[in-house]
VOGU-3710 file (C-alpha; in Angstrom, 3 decimals, decimal comma):
1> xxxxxxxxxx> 25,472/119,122/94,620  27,932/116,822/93,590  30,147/119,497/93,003  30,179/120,590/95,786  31,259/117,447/97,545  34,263/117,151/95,508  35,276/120,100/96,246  34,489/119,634/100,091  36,511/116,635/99,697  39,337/118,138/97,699
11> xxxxxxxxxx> 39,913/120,715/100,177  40,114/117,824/102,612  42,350/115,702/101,014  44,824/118,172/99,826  46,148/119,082/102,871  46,725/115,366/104,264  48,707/114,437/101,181  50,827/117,569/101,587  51,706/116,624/104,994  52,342/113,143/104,054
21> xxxxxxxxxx> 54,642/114,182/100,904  56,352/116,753/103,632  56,654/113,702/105,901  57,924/111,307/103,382  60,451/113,923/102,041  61,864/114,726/105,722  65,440/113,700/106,141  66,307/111,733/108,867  68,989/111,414/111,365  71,418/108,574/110,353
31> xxxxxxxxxx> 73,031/106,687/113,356  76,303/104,687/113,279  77,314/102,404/115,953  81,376/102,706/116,562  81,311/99,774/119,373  85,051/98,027/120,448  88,235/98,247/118,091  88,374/100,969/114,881  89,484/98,219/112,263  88,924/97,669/108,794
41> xxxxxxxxxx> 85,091/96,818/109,199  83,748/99,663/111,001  85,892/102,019/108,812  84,008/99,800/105,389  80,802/99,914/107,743  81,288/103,568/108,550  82,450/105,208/105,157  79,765/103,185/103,562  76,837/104,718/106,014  77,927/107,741/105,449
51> xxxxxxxxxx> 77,804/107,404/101,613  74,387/106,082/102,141  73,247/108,921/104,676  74,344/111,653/101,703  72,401/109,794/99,388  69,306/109,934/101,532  69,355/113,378/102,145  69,875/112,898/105,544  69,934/115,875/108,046  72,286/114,678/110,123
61> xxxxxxxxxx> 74,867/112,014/111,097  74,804/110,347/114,458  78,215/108,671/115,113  77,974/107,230/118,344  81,012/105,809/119,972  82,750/103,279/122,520  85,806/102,046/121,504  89,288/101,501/122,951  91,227/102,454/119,728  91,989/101,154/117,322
71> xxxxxxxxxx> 94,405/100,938/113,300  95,817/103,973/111,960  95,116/103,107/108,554  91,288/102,409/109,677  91,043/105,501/111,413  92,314/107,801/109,006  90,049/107,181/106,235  87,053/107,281/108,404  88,552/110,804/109,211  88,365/111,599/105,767
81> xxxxxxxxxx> 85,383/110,574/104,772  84,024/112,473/107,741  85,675/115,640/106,123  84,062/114,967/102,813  81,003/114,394/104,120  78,226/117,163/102,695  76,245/115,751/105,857  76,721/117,008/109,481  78,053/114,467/111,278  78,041/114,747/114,903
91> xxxxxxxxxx> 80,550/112,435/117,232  78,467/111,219/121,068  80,631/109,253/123,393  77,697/107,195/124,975  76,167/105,848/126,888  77,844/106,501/130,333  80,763/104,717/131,140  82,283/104,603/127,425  85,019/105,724/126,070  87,152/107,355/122,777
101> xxxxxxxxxx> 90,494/106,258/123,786  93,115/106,879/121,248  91,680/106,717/117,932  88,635/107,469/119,035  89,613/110,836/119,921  90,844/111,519/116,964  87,085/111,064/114,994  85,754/113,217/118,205  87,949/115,823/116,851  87,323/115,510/113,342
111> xxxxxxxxxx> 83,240/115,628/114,115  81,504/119,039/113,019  80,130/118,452/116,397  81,301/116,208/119,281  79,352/115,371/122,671  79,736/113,509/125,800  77,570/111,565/128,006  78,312/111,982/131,913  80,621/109,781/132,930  82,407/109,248/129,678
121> xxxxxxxxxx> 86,111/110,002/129,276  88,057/110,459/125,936  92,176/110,600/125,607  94,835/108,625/125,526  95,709/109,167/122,054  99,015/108,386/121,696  100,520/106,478/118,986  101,266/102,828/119,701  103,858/101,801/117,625  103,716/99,603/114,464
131> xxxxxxxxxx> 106,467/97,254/113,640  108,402/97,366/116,500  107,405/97,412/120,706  107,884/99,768/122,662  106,985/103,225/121,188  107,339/105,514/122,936  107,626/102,655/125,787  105,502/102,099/128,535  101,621/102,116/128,384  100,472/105,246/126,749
141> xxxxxxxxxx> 96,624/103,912/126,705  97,396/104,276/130,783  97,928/107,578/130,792  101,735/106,710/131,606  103,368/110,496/131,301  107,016/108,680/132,336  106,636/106,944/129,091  106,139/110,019/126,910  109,294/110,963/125,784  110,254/109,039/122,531
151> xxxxxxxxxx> 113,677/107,529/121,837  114,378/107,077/118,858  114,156/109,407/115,094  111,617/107,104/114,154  109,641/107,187/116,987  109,559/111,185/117,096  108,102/111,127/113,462  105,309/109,098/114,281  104,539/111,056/117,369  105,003/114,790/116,066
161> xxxxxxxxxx> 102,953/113,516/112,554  100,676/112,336/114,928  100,399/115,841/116,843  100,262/117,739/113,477  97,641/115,560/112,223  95,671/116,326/115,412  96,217/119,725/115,654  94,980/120,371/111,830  91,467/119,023/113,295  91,281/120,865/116,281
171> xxxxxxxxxx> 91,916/124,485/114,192  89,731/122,995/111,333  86,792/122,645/113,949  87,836/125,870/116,193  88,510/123,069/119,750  91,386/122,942/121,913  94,559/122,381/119,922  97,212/122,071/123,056  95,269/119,529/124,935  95,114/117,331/121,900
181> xxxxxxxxxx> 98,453/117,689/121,934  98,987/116,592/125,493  96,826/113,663/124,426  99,261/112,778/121,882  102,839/113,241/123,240  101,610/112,271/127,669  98,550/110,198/127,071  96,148/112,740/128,766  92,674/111,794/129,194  89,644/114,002/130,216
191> xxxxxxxxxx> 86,153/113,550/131,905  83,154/114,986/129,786  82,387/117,887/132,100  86,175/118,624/132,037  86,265/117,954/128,435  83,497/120,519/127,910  85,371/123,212/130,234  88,531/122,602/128,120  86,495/123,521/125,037  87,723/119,898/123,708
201> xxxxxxxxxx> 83,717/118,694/122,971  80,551/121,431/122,495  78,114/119,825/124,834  77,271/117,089/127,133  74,010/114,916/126,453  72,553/111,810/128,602  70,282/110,690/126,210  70,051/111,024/122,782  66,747/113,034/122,741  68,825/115,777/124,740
211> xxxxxxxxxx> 71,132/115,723/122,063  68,913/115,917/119,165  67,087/118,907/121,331  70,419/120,922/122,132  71,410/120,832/118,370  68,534/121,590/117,226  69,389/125,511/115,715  72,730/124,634/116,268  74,596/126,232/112,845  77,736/124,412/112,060
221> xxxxxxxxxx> 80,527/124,659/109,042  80,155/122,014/106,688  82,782/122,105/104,082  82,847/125,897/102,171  79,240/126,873/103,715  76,984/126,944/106,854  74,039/124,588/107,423  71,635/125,346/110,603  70,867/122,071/111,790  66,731/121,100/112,201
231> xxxxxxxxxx> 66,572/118,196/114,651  63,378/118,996/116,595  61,101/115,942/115,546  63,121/114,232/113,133  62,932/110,377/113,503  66,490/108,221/114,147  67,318/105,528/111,350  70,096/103,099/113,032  72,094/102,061/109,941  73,008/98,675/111,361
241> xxxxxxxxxx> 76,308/96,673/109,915  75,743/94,582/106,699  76,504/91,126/105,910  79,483/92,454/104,441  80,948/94,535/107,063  79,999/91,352/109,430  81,613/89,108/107,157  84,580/91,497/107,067  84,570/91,896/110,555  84,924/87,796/111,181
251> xxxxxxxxxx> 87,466/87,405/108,994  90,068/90,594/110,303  89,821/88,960/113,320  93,435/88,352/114,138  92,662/84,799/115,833  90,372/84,079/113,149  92,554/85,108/110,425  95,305/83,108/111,929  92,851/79,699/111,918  91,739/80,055/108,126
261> xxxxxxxxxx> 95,880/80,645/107,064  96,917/77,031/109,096  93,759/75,537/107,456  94,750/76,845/104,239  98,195/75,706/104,983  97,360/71,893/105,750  94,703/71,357/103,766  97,098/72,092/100,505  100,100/69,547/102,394  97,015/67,383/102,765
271> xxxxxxxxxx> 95,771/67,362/99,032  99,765/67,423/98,060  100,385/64,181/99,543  97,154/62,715/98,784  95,888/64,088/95,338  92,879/63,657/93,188  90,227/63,588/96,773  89,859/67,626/95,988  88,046/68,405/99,054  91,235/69,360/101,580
281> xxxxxxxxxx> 92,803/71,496/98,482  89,753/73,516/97,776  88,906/74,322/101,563  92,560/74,901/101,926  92,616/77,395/98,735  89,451/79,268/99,892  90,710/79,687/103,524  94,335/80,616/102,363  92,894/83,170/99,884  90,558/84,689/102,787
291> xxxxxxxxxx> 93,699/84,456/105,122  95,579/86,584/102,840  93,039/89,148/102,212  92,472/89,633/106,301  96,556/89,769/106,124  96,128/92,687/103,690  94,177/95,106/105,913  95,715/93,813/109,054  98,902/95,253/110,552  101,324/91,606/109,582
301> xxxxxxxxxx> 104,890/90,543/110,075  106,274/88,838/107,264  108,717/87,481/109,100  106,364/85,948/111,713  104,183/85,067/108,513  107,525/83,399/107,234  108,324/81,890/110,364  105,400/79,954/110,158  105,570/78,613/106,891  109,043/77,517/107,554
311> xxxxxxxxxx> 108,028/75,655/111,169  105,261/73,784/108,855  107,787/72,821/106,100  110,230/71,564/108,723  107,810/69,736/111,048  106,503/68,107/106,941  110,376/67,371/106,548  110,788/65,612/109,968  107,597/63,541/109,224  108,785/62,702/105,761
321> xxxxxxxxxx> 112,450/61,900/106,794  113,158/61,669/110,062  116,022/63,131/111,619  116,182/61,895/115,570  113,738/64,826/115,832  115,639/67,298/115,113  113,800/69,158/112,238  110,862/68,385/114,153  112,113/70,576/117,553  113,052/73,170/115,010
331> xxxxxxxxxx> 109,678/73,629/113,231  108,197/73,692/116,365  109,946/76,365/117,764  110,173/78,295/114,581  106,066/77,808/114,264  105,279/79,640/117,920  107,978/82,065/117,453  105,793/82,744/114,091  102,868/82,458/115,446  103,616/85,617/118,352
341> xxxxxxxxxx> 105,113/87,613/115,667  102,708/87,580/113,640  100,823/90,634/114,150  102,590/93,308/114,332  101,201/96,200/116,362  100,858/96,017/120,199  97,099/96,864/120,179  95,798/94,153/122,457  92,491/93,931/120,501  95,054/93,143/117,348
351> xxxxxxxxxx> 96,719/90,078/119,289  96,536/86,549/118,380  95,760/85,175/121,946  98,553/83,109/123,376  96,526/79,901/124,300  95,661/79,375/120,962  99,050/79,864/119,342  99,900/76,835/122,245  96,822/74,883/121,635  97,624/74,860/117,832
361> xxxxxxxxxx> 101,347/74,401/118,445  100,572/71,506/120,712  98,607/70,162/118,082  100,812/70,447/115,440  103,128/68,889/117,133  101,064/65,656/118,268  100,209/65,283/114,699  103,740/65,248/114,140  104,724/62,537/116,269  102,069/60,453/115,366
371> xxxxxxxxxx> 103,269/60,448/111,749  106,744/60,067/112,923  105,798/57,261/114,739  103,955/55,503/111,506  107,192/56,353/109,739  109,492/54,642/112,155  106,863/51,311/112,065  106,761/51,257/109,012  110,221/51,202/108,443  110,232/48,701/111,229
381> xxxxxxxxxx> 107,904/46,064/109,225  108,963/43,087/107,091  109,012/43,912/103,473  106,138/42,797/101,989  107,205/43,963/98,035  110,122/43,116/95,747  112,323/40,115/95,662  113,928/40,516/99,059  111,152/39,401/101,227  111,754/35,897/99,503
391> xxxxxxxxxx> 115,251/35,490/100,735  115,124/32,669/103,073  112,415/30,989/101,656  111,719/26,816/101,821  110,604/25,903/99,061  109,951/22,334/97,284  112,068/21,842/93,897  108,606/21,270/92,133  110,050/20,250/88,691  113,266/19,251/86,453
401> xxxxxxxxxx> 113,257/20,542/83,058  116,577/19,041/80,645  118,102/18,633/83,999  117,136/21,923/85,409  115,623/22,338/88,479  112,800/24,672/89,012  111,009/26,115/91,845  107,727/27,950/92,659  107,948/31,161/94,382  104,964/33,573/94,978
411> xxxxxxxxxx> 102,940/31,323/92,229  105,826/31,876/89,706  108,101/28,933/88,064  111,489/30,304/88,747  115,084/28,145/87,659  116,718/27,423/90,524  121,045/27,136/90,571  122,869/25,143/93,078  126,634/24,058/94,374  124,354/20,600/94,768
421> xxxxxxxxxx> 122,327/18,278/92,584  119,146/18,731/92,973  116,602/16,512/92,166  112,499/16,833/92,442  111,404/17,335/96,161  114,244/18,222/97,145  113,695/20,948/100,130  115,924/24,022/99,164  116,223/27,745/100,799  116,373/31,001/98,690
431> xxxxxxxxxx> 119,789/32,299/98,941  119,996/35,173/95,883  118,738/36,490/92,904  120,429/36,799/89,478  118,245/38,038/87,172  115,825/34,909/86,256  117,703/32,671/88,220  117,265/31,560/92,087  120,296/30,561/93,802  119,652/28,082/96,549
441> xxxxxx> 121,323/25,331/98,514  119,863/22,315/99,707  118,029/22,245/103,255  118,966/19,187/105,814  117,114/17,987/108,400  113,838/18,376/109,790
//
């Protein structure tokens, strides 16, 4: 009897934990959020999911995007780590009313698969240029076709490299090669129904259970072989951005980056001209070492980043030796023309705002005038130190020694020479110092 219950039970059991293992051992679908400007923390946050999604065995990649654009240097190695990826990954403009402007459309052509929600758009991808304004003039984000035609030898590199580089995706994924390249050189931008009818995306998708359903069979090239993708019940694992990428993404912020490098900068003048408190170096170390790293991945003009530095060291000059201002006027000026230079790449998201560059000018130079002003008081005040604020001194000849006289100044005995005789309280006025002796002369009168 007993028997025959176990086996009644095994028979049970053996089933459920199948379906459980099967369950446990499904892969998932991986989503990444791509929301506002492609910098150097979604690209960590993005290369890093991915690495994580082909760890878990995942069946697919959901990259879903909204962003304006974004760095070059960002972009591209999200691009290749979407190439090397042994996991689909599929690209979903969504929800309605985003975008994949510039940059963006680049990782919607580089997806194995890439899908629109209605009243998305993608385009614009023109490059903007880095290092100097202007390229290939006129506001390509706009869709402004008068401003397609570059001037210069440099500026037709960057744009054909740019087509080339778009072109190898569009062959690599079988999509529509010339109206990339209309993207590229006039700024074109499409709807996601037109997109679809110009074969630019494979499908359009409201929801993301429409997409999951429409793929679902869908076979797709992943590197040297096919994979048929199963996405009919799988469940959605939003990889969500790390302390790290957060972290990263604070400190690439150009405004913020711009804060920790003045911090950095005064709180090392501060420690320099007070030493042995400790606290202003160390804060200003740690936020000039952060400054410098965010400077690293960020697109940076040293000669704004110079500029800077030199409007500090000659407002620090004008403080420590004033010259009528002059230094002063020129450290300003230097400092905001710095400051505006600074980042160099006409990506608005990649700006430092111009109210803060003012605020912190404005600042910079109030702290300035305040210690010019302490400098000019104090220059104004009576000595207090030395010999020289005892000139002119009455005093009481308090003793005579073998016929010298002697007088007390400050608490000290000190031998007094005169044109006069002098005799004890006598009423006499410092004249000079010679060494140990006091010259004086003889006061009259009340």
């Amino acid at each position: 009897m007993q028997d025959t219950v176990k086996t009644l039970l095994l028979r049970l059991l053996l089933p459920l934990l199948a379906c459980l293992l099967c369950a446990s051992a499904r892969a998932d679908v991986w989503q990444i959020e791509i929301d506002g400007p492609i910098g150097p923390a979604i690209a960590d946050y993005s290369i890093r999911a991915l690495e994580a999604a082909a760890a878990a065995d995942a069946e697919l990649v959901l990259l879903r995007i909204d962003t304006p654009g974004g760095l070059d240097s960002a972009m591209r190695e999200m691009i290749q780590s979407i190439l090397a990826s042994e996991v689909p990954v599929v690209a979903w403009v969504a929800p309605s009313g985003a975008r994949a402007a510039s940059a963006g459309t680049y990782l919607m052509y580089a997806a194995h698969v890439a899908a629109m929600a209605p009243g998305t758009n993608l385009g614009a991808a023109t490059p903007v240029q880095i290092g100097s304004p202007g390229l290939p003039g006129g506001d390509k984000s706009a869709g402004d076709e008068d401003a397609a035609a570059p001037a210069s030898a440099m500026e037709k590199k960057i744009v054909n490299d740019a087509v080339a580089y778009i072109r190898s995706l569009a062959q690599l994924r079988g999509r529509n090669g010339d109206w990339a390249e209309t993207a590229v050189r006039q700024g074109a931008s499409l709807s996601a129904s037109d997109a679809l009818e110009a074969n630019v995306i494979d499908l359009i998708a409201a929801s993301r259970a429409e997409l999951l359903a429409a793929l679902d069979g869908r076979e797709v090239q992943v590197n040297d072989h096919s994979v048929t993708l199963a996405t009919s019940g799988l469940a959605v694992h939003l990889q969500e951005m790390d302390w790290r990428s957060e972290f990263l993404a604070v400190i690439t912020n150009p405004n913020v980056a711009y804060l920790l490098m003045l911090v950095g900068f005064y709180g090392l003048v501060l420690e320099f001209y007070n030493p042995g408190v400790g606290v202003p170096g160390v804060v200003g170390a740690v936020c000039l070492l952060l400054a410098l790293y965010a400077f690293q991945v960020l697109p940076v003009s040293y000669v704004g980043l110079g500029l800077i530095g030199l409007g500090i060291g000659l407002m620090i000059a004008e403080a420590s030796m004033p010259s009528f201002g002059v230094l002063g006027l020129g450290g300003i000026v230097a400092f905001v023309m710095g400051s505006v230079m600074l980042m160099d790449t006409q990506l608005p998201a990649y700006q430092i705002a111009l109210p803060l560059i003012l605020a912190v000018a404005a600042c910079s130079a109030a702290l300035f005038c305040v210690a010019l002003g302490l400098v000019i008081r104090a220059r104004r005040r009576a000595l207090v130190s030395g010999l020289e604020h005892l000139l002119g001194s009455v005093v009481e000849v308090e003793v005579m020694r073998a016929g010298q006289p002697y007088i007390r100044l400050d608490g000290e005995l000190w031998r007094a020479a005169s044109d006069e005789p002098l005799q004890a309280r006598d009423k006499v006025s410092v004249d000079a110092f010679d060494n140990l002796v006091v010259s004086v002369h003889k006061t009259r009168g009340e």
